[in-house]
C-alpha positions as CSV (number, residue, x, y, z in Angstrom):
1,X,0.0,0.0,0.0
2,X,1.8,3.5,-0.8
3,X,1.6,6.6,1.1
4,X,-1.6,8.3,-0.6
5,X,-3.6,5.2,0.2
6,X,-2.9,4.9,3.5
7,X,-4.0,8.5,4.1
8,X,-7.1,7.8,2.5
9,X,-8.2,4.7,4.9
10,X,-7.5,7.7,7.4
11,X,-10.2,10.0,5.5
12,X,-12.5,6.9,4.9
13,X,-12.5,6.3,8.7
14,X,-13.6,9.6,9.7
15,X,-16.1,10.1,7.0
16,X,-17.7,6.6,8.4
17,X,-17.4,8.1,12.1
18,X,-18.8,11.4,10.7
19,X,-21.8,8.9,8.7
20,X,-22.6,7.3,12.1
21,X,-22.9,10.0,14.4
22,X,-24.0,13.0,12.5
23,X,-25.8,10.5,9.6
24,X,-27.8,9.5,12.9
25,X,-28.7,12.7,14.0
26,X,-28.8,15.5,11.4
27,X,-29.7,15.8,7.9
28,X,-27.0,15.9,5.4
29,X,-27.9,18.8,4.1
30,X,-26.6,20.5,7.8
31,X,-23.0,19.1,7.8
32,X,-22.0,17.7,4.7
33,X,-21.4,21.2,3.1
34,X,-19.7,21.8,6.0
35,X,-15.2,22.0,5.5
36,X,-13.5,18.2,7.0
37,X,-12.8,19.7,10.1
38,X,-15.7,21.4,11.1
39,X,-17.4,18.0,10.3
40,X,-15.3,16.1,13.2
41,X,-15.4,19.3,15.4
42,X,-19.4,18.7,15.0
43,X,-19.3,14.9,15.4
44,X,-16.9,15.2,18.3
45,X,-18.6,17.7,20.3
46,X,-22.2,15.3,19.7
47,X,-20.7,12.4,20.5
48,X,-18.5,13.8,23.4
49,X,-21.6,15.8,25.0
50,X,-23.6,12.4,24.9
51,X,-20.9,10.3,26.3
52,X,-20.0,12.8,29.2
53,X,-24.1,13.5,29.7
54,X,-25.6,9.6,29.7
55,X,-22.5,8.1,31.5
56,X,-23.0,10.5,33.9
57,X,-26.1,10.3,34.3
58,X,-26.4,6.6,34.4
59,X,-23.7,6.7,36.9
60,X,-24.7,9.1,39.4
61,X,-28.8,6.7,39.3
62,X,-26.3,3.4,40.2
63,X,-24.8,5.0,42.7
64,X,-26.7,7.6,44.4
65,X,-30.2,5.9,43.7
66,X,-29.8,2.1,43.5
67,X,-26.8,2.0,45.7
68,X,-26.8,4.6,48.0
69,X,-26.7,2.3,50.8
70,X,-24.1,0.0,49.7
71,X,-21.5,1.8,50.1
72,X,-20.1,3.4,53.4
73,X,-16.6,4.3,52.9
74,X,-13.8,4.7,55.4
75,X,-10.6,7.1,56.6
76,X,-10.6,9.7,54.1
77,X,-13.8,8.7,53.3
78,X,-15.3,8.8,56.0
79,X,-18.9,9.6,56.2
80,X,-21.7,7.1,54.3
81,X,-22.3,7.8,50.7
82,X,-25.7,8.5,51.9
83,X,-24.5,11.4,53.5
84,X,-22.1,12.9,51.3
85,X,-23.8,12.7,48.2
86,X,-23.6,16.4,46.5
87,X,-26.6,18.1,45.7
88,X,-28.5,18.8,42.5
89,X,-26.6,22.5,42.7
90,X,-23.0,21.2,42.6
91,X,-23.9,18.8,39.8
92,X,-25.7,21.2,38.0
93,X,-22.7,23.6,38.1
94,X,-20.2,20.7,37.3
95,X,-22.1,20.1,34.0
96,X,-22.1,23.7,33.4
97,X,-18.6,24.3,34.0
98,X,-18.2,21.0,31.4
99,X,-20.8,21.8,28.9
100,X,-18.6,25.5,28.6
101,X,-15.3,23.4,28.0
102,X,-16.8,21.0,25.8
103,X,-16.2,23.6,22.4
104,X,-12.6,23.7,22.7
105,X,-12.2,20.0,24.3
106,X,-13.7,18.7,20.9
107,X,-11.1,20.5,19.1
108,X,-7.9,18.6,20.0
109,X,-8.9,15.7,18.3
110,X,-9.9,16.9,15.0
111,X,-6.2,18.5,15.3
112,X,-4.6,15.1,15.7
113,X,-7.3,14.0,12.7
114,X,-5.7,16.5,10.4
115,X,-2.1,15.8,11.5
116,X,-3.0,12.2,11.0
117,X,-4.8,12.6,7.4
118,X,-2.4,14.7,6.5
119,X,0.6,12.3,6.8
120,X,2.8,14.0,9.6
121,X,2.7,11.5,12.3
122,X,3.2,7.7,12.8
123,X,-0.1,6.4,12.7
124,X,-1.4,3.4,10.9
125,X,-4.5,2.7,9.7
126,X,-5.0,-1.1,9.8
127,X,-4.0,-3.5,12.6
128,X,-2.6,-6.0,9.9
129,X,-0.3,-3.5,8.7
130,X,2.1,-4.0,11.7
131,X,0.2,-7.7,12.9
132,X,-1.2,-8.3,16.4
133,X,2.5,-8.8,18.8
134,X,4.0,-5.1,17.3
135,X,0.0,-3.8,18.4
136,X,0.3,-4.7,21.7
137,X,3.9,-3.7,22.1
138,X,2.9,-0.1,20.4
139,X,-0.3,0.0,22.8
140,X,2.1,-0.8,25.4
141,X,4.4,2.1,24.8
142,X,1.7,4.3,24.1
143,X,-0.2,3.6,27.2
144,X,3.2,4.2,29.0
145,X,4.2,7.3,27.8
146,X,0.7,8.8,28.4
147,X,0.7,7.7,31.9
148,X,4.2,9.6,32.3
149,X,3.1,12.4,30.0
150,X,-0.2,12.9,32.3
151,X,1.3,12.7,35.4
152,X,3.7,15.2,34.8
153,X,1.4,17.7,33.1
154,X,-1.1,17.4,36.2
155,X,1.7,17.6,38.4
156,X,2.7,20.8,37.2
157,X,-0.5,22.0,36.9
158,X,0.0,22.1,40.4
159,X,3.5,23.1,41.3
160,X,3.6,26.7,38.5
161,X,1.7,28.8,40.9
162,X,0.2,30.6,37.9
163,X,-1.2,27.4,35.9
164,X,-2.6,26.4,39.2
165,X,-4.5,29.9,39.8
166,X,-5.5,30.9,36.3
167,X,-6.5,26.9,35.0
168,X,-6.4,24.2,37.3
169,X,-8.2,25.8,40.7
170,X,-11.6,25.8,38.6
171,X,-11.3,22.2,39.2
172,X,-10.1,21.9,42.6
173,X,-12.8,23.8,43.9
174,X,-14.7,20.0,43.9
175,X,-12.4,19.3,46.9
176,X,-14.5,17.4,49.2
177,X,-17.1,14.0,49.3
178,X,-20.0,16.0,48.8
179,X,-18.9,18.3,46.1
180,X,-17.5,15.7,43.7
181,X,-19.2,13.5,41.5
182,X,-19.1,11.8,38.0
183,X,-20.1,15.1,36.6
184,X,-16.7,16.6,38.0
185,X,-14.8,14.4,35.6
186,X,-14.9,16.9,32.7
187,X,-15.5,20.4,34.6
188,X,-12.4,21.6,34.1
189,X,-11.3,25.1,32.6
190,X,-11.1,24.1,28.4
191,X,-7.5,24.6,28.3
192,X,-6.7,22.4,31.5
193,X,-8.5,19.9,29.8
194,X,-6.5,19.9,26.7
195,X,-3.3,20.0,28.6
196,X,-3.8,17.1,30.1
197,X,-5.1,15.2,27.1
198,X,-2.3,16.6,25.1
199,X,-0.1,13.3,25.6
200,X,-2.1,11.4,23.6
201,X,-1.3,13.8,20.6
202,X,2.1,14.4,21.3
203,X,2.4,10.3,21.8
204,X,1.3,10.0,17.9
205,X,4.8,11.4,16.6
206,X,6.9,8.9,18.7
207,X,5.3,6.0,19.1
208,X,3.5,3.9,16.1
209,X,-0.3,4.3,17.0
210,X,-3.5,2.7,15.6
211,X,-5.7,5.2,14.6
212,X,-8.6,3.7,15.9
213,X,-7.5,3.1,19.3
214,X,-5.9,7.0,19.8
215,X,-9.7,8.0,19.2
216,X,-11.4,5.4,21.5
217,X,-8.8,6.1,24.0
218,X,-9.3,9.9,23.8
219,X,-13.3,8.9,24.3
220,X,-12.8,6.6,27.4
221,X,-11.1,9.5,29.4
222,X,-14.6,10.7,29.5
223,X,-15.4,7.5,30.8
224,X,-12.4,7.3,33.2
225,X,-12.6,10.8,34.7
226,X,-16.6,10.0,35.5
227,X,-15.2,7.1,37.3
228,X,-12.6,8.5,39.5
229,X,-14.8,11.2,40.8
230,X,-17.2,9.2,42.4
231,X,-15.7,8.8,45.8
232,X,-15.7,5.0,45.9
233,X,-13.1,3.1,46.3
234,X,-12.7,0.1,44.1
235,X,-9.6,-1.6,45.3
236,X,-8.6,-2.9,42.3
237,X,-4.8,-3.2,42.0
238,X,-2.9,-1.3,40.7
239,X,-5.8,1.0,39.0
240,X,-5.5,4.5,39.7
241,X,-8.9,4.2,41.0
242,X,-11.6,7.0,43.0
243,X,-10.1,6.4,46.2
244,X,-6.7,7.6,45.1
245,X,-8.4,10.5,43.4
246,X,-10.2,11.4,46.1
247,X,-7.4,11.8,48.4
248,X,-6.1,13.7,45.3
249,X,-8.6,16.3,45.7
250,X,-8.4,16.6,49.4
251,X,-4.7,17.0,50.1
252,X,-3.5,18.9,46.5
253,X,-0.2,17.1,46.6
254,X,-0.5,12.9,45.9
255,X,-1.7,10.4,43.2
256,X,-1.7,12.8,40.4
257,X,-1.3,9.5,38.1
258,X,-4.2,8.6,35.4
259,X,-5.2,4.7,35.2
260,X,-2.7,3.5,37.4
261,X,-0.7,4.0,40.4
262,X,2.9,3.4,39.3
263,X,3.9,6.6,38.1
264,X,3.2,8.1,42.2
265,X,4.7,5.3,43.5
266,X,8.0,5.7,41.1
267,X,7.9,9.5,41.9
268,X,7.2,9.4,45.1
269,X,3.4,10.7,45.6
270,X,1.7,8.4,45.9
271,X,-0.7,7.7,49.0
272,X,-2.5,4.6,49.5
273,X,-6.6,4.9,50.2
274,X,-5.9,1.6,52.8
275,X,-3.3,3.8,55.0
276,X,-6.4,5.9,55.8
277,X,-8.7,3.0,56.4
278,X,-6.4,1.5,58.6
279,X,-6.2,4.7,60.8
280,X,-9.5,4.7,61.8
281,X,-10.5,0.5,61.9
């Protein structure tokens, strides 16, 4: 396969991503005249709105509704779910603050898109160009050096005073049990967001990257983020899970890693949910 034809399976794959989500729920007179990359801008900021709305949504019903007594975390976490569940206001305002962002969060990955269609980074299109054992070892790498990249970015989103007060304090206001919830997981000030999601482009000129998997990764951080700011503790080793993120948002200065813990543990921040639990069993 030469070089123009592998850009096209690129173009053909958006086009079928812009066919399913915008096909589904506009008419094609609305966005087919529109240029490529307001197409994806539109079909990301659809499907990204849904995603962030209905798993939250669903989310907050499991565990707030049908769960709400199941649940009765310890140490740092306290006080029953049933008791710290935030109210209608701080999710209202989380979704706000979110819905705001969502514009310019949709726009990173109809950057990578056009960097990708347009030939300038190491993406391929097709799993059986490279076979299954180089896939997993490129997943692998890429996986890596996003975990790295993300922890340092959120770490220094922290330590520069001035990227702390201007972007990443409109977040950590969502600082105790009942102010966080899945709807936290995106409220975020827009360029924060991208920051920290900037890895996963910057990951596509080094490391060999299927196409399809940058894009369903850069969707299940939607997914993720809900996750880790529900306050439960899943105690699943060594997932990065809401426990760790919790303590995150209560002490400013451990566990600033993604999915997993080994980035805090290798630099030294990480703090362990069970310590807490144990200080108070």
């Amino acid at each position: 396969m030469d070089a123009a034809q592998s850009l096209q399976q690129f173009i053909d794959e958006t086009e079928l991503y812009n066919d399913i989500v915008l096909g589904g729920l506009l008419p094609g007179s609305i966005w087919r005249p529109l240029p490529r990359p307001l197409q994806s801008w539109l079909r990301n900021y659809i499907g990204g709105t849904l995603l962030y709305l209905v798993s939250g949504f669903l989310w907050c019903f499991y565990i707030y509704y049908l769960k709400r007594n199941a649940y009765v975390p310890k140490g740092i976490l306290l006080s029953p779910l049933r008791d710290s569940i935030p109210s209608y206001m701080a999710m209202k305002l989380q979704i706000i603050v979110a819905m705001k962002a969502m514009p310019l969060y949709c726009a990173l990955p109809v950057v990578s898109e056009y960097m990708i269609e347009s030939g300038w980074t190491k993406c391929f299109s097709t799993i059986a160009e490279i076979g299954w054992p180089m896939y997993i070892v490129y997943l692998a790498f890429y996986l890596v050096f996003c975990e790295f990249g993300i922890y340092w970015m959120h770490r220094e989103l922290h330590d520069i005073k001035p990227l702390y007060k201007h972007l990443h304090a409109t977040h950590h206001i969502y600082n105790k049990q009942n102010t966080l919830s899945p709807f936290a997981g995106l409220a975020f000030h827009p360029l924060d967001g991208i920051l920290q999601a900037l890895p996963h482009v910057i990951c596509l000129f080094i490391i060999p990257t299927h196409f399809k998997t940058h894009i369903s990764l850069l969707f299940c951080e939607a997914i993720w983020t809900a996750n880790i700011h529900d306050c439960i503790h899943g105690r699943v080793w060594p997932v990065m899970g809401a426990g760790y993120h919790t303590i995150h948002h209560t002490t400013y200065r451990h566990n600033y890693g993604h999915y997993t813990i080994w980035m805090d543990w290798f630099f030294g921040t990480l703090r362990d949910p069970q310590d807490d639990f144990s200080k108070v069993e």
